[in-house]
C-alpha positions in Angstrom: 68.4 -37.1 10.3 65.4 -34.5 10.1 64.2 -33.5 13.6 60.9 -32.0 12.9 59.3 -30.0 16.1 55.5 -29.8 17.2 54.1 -27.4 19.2 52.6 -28.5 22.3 48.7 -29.4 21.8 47.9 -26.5 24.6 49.6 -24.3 22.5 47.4 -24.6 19.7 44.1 -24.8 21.6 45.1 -21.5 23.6 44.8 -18.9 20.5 41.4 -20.9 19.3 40.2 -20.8 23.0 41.0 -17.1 23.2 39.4 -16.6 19.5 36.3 -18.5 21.0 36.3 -16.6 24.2 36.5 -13.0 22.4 34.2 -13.7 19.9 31.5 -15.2 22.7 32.1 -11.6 24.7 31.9 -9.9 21.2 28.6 -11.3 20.4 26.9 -10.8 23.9 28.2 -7.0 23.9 26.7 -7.1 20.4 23.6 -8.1 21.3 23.4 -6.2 24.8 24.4 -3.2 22.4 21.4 -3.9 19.8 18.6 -4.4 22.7 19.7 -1.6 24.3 18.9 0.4 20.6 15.3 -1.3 20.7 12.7 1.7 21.2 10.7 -0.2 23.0 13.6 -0.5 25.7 14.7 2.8 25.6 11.2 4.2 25.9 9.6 1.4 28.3 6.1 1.4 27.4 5.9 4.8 25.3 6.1 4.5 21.3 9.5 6.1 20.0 9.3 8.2 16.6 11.3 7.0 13.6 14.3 9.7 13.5 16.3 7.9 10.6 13.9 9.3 7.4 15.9 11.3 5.1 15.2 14.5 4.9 14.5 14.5 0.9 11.5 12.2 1.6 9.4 14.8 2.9 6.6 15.3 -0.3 6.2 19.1 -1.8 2.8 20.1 -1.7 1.0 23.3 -2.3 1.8 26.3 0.4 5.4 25.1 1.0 8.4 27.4 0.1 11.6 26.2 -1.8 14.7 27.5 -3.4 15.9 26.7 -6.5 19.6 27.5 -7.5 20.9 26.3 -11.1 24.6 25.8 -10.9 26.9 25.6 -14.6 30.5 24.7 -14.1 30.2 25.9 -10.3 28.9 29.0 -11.2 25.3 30.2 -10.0 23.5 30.4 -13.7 19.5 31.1 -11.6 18.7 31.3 -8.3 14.8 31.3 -7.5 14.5 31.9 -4.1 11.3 31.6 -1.7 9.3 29.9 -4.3 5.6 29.4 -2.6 4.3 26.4 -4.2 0.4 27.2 -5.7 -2.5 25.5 -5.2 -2.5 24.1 -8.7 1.2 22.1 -7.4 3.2 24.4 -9.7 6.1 27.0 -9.6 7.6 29.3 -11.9 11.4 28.7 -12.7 13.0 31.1 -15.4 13.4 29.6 -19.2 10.7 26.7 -18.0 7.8 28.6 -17.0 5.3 26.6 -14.9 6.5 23.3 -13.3 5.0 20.6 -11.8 6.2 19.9 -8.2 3.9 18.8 -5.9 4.2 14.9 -4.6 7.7 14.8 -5.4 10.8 14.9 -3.2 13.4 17.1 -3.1 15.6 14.9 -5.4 12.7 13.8 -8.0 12.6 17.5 -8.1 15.9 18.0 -8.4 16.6 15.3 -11.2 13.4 16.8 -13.3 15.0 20.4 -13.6 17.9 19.2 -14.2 16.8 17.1 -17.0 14.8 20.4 -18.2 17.8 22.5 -18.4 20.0 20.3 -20.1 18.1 21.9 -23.3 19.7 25.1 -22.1 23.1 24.6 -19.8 25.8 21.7 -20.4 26.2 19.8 -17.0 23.7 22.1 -14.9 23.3 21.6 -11.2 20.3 21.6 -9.8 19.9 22.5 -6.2 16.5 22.2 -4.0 15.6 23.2 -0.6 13.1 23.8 2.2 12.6 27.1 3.3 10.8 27.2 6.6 8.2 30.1 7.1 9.5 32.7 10.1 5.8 33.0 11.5 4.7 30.0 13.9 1.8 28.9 11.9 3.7 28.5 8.7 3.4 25.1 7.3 6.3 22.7 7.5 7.8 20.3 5.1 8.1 17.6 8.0 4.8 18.2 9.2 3.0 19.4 13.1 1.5 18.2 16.1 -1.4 19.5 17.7 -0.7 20.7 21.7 -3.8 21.5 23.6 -5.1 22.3 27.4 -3.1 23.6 29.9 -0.5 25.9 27.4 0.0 29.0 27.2 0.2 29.4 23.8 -2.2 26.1 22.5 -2.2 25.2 18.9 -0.1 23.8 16.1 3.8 23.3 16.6 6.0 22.5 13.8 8.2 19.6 13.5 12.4 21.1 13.3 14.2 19.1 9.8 15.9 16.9 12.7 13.0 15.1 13.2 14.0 15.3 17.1 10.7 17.5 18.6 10.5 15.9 22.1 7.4 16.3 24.7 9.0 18.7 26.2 10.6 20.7 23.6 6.5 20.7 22.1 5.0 22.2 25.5 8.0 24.5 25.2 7.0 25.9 21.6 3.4 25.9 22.7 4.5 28.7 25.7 5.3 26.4 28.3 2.8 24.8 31.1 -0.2 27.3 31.9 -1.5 27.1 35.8 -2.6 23.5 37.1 -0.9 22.2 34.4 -1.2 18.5 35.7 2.6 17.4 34.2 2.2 13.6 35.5 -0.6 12.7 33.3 -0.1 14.2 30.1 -1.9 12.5 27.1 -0.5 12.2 23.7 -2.7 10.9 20.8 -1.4 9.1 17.8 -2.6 7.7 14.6 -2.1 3.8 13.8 -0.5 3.1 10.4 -3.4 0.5 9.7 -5.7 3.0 11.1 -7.1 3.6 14.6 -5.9 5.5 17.3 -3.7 5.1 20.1 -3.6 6.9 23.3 -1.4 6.8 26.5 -0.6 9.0 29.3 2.9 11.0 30.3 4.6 11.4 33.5 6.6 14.3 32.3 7.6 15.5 35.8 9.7 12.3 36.7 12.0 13.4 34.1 13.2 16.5 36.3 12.1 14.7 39.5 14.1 11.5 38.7 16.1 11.6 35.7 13.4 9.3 33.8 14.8 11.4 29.9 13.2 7.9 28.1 9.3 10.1 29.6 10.6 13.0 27.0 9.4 10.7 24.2 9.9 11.7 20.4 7.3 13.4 18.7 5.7 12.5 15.3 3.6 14.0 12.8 -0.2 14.7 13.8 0.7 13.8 17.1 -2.1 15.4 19.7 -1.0 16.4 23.5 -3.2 17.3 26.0 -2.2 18.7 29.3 -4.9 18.4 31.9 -6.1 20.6 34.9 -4.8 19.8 38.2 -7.8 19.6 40.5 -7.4 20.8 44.1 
């Protein structure tokens, strides 16, 4: 005689309850998780910037500085360094003369001089980067906002390769808050990608005053901030 055993039904529901159950609490931290990511929550009502462009996208274009290192077998073959881009779009790399550069990325660039000296290296390496000017009204590859009124130093302030030039960290650059700076109602300026413009106002003080750090909003390119006069 062949005694064959089953498991108890509860048994067998138990494991697909629990699979139910963690999935369910899986997929509500999920989504808690992803709304939590939305800019729109983490900023309330203010715009955040887009932090996740690669670096390599910003375009060359005349007045920009770049080195150029050609590598062979891991061996530095040229180095060009602080090569100011002209205001025909060109540089001068050794063996090529005049190049092209201006629109491109950092990789296009970097694929095109490789190519080139192919005719003169087996296997070369080409390596491309920014160089940012040391004075503070040198041009930047990821571009500037503007930050006027009440600032001690008003003007142009360049956006840092992280992408990550807050509010604050702008007014900071631009000499810090001037006398009757009004910090709750600063106004920042933006351009529309369809065109237009945008404006809104600031409360920069509650993020001291209360801990508000979503107020300390991202910065992006072209941006405008205006700190107004606090009238008595």
């Amino acid at each position: 005689m062949k005694i064959t055993c089953k498991p108890p039904v509860f048994l067998l529901a138990f494991p697909l309850l629990g699979m139910c159950v963690s999935g369910c609490w899986i997929s509500t931290v999920a989504s808690r998780q992803e709304h939590t990511r939305d800019p729109a929550v983490l900023a309330g009502n203010y715009p955040a910037a887009s932090t996740n462009v690669p670096f390599e996208s910003a375009d060359l274009r005349p007045g920009l500085v770049i080195n150029v290192t050609v590598l062979v077998a891991g061996k530095n073959e040229i180095a060009a360094p602080g090569k100011r881009i002209t205001d025909k779009g060109t540089i001068s790399m050794p063996l090529l003369g005049a190049v092209k550069v201006s629109a491109q990325s950092l990789e296009s660039l970097s694929a095109q001089l490789t190519s080139a000296y192919k005719e003169f290296f087996v296997n070369p390496q080409v390596i491309v980067e920014f160089v940012r000017d040391d004075n503070r009204e040198g041009l930047s590859p990821w571009g500037s906002v503007t930050v006027l009124g009440r600032v001690k130093k008003p003007g142009r302030v360049s956006l840092p390769a992280t992408r990550d030039l807050t509010l604050s960290g702008a007014i900071q650059q631009a000499g810090g808050y001037d006398t009757s700076a009004k910090e709750n109602a600063i106004r920042i300026t933006r351009k529309r990608p369809g065109g237009g413009i945008k404006t809104w106002q600031v409360d920069l003080r509650s993020v001291g005053a209360e801990g508000l750090i979503e107020n300390d909003i991202l910065l992006e390119p072209d941006d405008v901030v205006y700190i107004p006069e606090l009238i008595f």
